[in-house]
C-alpha positions as CSV (number, residue, x, y, z in Angstrom):
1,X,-164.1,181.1,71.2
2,X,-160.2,181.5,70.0
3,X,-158.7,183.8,72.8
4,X,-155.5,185.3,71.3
5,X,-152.2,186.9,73.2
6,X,-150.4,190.0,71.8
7,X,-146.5,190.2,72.3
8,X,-145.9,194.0,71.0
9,X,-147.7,196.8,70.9
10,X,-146.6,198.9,68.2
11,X,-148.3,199.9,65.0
12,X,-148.1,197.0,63.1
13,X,-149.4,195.1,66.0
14,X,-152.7,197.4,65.7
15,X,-153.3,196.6,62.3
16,X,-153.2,192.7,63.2
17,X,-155.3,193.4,66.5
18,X,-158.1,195.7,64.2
19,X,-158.3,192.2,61.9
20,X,-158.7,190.2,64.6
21,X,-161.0,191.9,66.0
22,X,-163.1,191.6,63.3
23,X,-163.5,187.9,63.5
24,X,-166.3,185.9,64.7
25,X,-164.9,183.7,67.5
26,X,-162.1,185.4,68.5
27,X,-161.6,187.2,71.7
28,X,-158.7,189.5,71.8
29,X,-157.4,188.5,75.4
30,X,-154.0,189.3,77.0
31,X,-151.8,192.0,75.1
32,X,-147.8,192.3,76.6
33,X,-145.6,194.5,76.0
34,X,-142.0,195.2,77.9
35,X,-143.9,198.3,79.5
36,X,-146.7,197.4,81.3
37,X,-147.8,201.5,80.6
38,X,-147.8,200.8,77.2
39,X,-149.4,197.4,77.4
40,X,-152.1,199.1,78.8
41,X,-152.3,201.7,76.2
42,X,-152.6,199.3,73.8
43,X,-155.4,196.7,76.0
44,X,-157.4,200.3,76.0
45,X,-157.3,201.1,72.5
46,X,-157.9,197.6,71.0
47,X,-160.3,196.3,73.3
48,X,-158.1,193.7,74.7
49,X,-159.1,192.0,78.5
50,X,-155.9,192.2,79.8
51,X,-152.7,194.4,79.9
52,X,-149.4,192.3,81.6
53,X,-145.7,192.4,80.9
54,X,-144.1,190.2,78.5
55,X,-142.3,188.0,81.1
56,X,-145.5,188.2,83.2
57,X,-147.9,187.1,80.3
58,X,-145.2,184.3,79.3
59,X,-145.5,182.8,83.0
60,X,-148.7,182.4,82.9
61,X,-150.4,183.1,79.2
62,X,-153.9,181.3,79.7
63,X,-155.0,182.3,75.8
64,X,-155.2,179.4,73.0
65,X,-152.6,181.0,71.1
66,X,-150.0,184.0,70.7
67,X,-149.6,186.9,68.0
68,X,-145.2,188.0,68.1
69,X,-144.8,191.8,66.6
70,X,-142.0,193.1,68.6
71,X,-139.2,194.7,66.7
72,X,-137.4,192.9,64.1
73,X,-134.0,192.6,65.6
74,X,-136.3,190.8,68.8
75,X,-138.3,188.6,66.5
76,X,-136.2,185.7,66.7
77,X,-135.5,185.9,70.2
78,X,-139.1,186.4,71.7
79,X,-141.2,184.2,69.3
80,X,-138.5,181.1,71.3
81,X,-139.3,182.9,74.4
82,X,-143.4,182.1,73.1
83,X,-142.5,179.0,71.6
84,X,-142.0,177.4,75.1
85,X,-145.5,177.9,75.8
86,X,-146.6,175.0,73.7
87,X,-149.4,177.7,72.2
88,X,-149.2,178.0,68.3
89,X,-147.7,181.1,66.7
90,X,-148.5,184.1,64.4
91,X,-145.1,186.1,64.3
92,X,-144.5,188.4,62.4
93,X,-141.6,189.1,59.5
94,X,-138.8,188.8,59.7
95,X,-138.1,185.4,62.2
96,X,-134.4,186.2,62.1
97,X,-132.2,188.6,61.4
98,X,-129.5,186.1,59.4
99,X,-130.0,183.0,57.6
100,X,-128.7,180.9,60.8
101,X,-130.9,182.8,63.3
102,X,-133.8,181.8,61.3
103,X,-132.8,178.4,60.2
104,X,-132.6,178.1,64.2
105,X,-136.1,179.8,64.7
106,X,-137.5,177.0,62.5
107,X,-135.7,173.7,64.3
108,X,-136.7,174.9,67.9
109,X,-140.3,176.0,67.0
110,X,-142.2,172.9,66.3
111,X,-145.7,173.6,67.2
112,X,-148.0,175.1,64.6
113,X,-147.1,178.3,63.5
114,X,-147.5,181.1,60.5
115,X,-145.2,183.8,59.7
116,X,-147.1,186.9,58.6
117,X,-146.4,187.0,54.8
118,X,-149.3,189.2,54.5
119,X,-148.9,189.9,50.6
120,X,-149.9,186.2,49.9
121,X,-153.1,187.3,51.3
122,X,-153.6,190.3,49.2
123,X,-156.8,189.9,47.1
124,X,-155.0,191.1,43.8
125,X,-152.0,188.7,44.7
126,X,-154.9,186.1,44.9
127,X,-156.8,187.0,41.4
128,X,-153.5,187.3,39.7
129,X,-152.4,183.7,40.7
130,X,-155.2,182.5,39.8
131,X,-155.0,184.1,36.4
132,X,-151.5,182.7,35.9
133,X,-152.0,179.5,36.7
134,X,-155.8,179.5,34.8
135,X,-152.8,180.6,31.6
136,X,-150.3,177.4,32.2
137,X,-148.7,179.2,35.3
138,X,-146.5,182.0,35.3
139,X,-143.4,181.6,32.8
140,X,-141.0,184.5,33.9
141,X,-141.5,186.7,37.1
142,X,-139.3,190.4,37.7
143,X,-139.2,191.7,40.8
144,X,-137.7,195.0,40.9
145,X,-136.6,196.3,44.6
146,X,-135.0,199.3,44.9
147,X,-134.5,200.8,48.4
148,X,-133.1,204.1,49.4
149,X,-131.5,202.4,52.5
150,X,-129.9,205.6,53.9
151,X,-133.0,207.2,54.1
152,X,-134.2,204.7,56.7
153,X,-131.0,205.2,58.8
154,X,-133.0,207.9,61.3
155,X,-136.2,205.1,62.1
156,X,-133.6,202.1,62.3
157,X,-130.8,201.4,64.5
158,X,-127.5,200.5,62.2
159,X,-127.9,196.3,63.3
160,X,-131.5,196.2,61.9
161,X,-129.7,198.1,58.2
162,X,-127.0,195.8,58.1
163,X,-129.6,193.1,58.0
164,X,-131.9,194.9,55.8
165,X,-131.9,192.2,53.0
166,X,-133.2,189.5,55.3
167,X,-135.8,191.9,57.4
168,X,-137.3,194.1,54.3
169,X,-136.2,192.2,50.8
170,X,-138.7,189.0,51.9
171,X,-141.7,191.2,51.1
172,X,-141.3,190.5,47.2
173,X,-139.1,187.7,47.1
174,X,-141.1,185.2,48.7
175,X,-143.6,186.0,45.5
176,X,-140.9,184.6,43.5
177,X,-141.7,181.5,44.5
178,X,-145.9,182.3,45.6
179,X,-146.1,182.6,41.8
180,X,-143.2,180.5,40.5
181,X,-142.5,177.9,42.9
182,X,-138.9,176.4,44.5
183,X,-136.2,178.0,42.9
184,X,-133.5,175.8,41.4
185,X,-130.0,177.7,40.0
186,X,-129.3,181.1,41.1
187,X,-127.2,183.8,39.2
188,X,-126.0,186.8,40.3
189,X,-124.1,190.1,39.6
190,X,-124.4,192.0,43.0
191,X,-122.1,195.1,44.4
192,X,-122.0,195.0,48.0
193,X,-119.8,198.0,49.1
194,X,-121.4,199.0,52.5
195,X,-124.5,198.6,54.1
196,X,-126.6,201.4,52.3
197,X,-124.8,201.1,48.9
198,X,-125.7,197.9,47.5
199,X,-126.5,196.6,44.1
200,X,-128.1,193.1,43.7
201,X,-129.3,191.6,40.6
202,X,-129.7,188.0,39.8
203,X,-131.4,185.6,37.3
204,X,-133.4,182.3,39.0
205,X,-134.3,179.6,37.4
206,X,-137.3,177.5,38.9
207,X,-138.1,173.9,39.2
208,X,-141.4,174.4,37.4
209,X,-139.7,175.5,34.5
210,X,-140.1,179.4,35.3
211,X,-137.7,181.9,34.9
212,X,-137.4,185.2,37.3
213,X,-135.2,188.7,37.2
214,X,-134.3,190.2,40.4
215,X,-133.2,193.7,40.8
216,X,-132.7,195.8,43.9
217,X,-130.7,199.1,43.8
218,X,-129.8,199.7,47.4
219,X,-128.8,203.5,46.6
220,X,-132.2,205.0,44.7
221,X,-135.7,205.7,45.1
222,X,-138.6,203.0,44.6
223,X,-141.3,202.3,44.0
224,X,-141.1,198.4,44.4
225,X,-142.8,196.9,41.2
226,X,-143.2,192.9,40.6
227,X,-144.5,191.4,36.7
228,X,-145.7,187.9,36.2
229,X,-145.6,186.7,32.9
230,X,-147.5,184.1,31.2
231,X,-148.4,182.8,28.0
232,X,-151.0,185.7,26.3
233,X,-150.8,187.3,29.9
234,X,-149.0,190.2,31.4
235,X,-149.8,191.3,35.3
236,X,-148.1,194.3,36.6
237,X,-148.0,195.2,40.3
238,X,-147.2,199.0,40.4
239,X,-147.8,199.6,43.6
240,X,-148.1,196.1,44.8
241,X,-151.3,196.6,46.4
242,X,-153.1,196.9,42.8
243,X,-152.6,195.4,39.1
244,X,-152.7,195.9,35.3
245,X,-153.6,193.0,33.5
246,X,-152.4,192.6,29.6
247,X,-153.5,190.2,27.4
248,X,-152.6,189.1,24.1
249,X,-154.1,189.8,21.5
250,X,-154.4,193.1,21.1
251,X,-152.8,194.1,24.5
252,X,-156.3,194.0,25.8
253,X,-156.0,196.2,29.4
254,X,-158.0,195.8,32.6
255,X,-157.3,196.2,36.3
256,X,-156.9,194.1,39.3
257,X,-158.2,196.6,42.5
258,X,-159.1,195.2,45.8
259,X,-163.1,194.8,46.6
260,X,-163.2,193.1,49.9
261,X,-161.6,193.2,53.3
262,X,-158.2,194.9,51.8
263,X,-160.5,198.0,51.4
264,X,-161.3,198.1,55.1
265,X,-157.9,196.6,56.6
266,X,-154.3,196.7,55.7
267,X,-154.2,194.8,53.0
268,X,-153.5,190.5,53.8
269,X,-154.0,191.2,57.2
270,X,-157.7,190.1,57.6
271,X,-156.9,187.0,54.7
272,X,-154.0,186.0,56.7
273,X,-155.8,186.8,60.3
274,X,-158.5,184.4,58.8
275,X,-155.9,181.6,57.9
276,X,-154.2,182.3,61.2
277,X,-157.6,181.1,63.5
278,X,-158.0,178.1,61.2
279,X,-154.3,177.4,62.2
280,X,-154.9,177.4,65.7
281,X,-158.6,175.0,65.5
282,X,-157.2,172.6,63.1
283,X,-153.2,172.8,63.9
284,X,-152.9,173.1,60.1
285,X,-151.5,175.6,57.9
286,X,-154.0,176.6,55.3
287,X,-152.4,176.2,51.6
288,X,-151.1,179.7,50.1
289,X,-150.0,180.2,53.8
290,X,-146.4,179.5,55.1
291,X,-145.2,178.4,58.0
292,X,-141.6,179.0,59.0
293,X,-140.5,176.2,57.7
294,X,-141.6,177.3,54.2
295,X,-140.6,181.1,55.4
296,X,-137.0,179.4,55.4
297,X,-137.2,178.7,52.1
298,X,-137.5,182.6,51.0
299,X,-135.0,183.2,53.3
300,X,-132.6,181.0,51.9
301,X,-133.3,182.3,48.5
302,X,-132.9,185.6,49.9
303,X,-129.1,184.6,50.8
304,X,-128.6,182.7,47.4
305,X,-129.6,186.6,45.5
306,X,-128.2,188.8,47.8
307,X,-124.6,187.0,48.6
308,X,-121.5,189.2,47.4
């Protein structure tokens, strides 16, 4: 039996509790939470055992390992808080509201650990790897990110938008290199005027050979929309969470949708859930998962796109 600890108690931290939940083995045990009113909440409508405060539960955590969703400007902070527990670590994106906080995050946290990339786990992110690579492996990647920043300003405190590109722009570019691999040269044209008018757009070129277009306009509408390209192979993501597959010739069409758990659970979060267990009874991270020392790699690319 794999007894887990909850840090947070928001509504991401439901979606990862309703996965775990779901797995054979594991016991949802102690959930914290700065209120211990809320932590109770939460132990009632999860199921968990037992409901303590964070600095209580830290003191004392008696689980085999701990889940970190607080809020992103707290990530950082409170997964080293965990760390010193010895207990490995699910926390969730982003570790780090700069590159140095996170590069920081990674030295000091040396047990086993995954960050909670949850769109490597997506089913269609799966197939559609899997077709690229079954092609010769992807040859070009876009990833187009716009964000109407301002927007947001009313459900996040000024701090958290300032540091938007290193909380929210890792949900698509770590696919650059899920589907392309490490990046080598970086070229940019970005317009940085203030935190919720931005412009980024940059050209990557990858050690396997791939090429990859970024584009994020920080001042209109999405949706978010990322294309792999192969040869006799197109895959679209538009939404993310599904995909349109073109193939030459002809420009033969089908459709990537999700079948399994991503139909029941947010999608990646029972995948990465699953991955997350084997991490704690092994003390290895399983392949297509990341740890935070290959979450620092997206984050540094993150800084080599979006510098200006």
């Amino acid at each position: 039996m794999t007894r887990l600890g909850f840090i947070g108690a928001g509504p991401i931290a439901a979606q990862h509790a309703t996965a775990f939940a779901a797995i054979d083995g594991v016991r949802l045990g102690v959930c914290a939470s700065r209120s211990l009113e809320n932590a109770e909440r939460f132990r009632a409508e999860h199921g968990f055992a037992e409901a303590r405060t964070i600095a209580d539960f830290l003191a004392k955590p008696d689980v085999d390992a701990i889940v970190v969703v607080v809020p992103a400007i707290h990530m950082a902070e409170v997964s080293l808080l965990a760390a010193r527990t010895g207990l490995p670590l699910l926390m969730e994106k982003p570790v780090g509201m700069s590159l140095e906080e996170t590069r920081n995050a990674a030295a000091l946290i040396t047990q086993p650990n995954m960050v909670a990339l949850n769109r490597r786990h997506y089913e269609v992110i799966a197939e559609g790897k899997r077709l690229l690579d079954e092609a010769g492996g992807a040859r070009f990647v876009e990833v187009h990110m716009p964000e109407d920043i301002k927007a947001l300003a009313g459900r996040y405190g000024e701090e958290t938008l300032k540091a938007w590109h290193f909380g929210n722009s890792v949900h698509l570019i770590d696919l650059f290199r899920f589907f392309a691999g490490e990046a080598n040269s970086v070229q940019t044209n970005n317009s940085v005027a203030n935190w919720w008018d931005r412009s980024y757009s940059g050209l990557v070129d990858f050690a396997s050979g791939a090429r990859g277009l970024y584009n994020a306009q920080w001042y209109a509408p999405g949706p978010w929309r990322v294309t792999a390209y192969a040869d006799n192979l197109c895959i679209v993501y538009a939404p993310i969470e599904e995909a349109l597959v073109i193939r030459s010739p002809g420009r033969q069409r089908s459709e990537i949708r999700a079948s399994g758990p991503d139909t029941r659970f947010k999608p990646g979060f029972f995948g990465q859930a699953l991955a997350f267990v084997e991490t704690v009874r092994t003390g290895m991270v399983p392949a297509g998962s990341a740890d935070l020392a290959d979450y620092l790699k997206s984050v540094e690319l993150i800084d080599r796109l979006t510098a200006g």
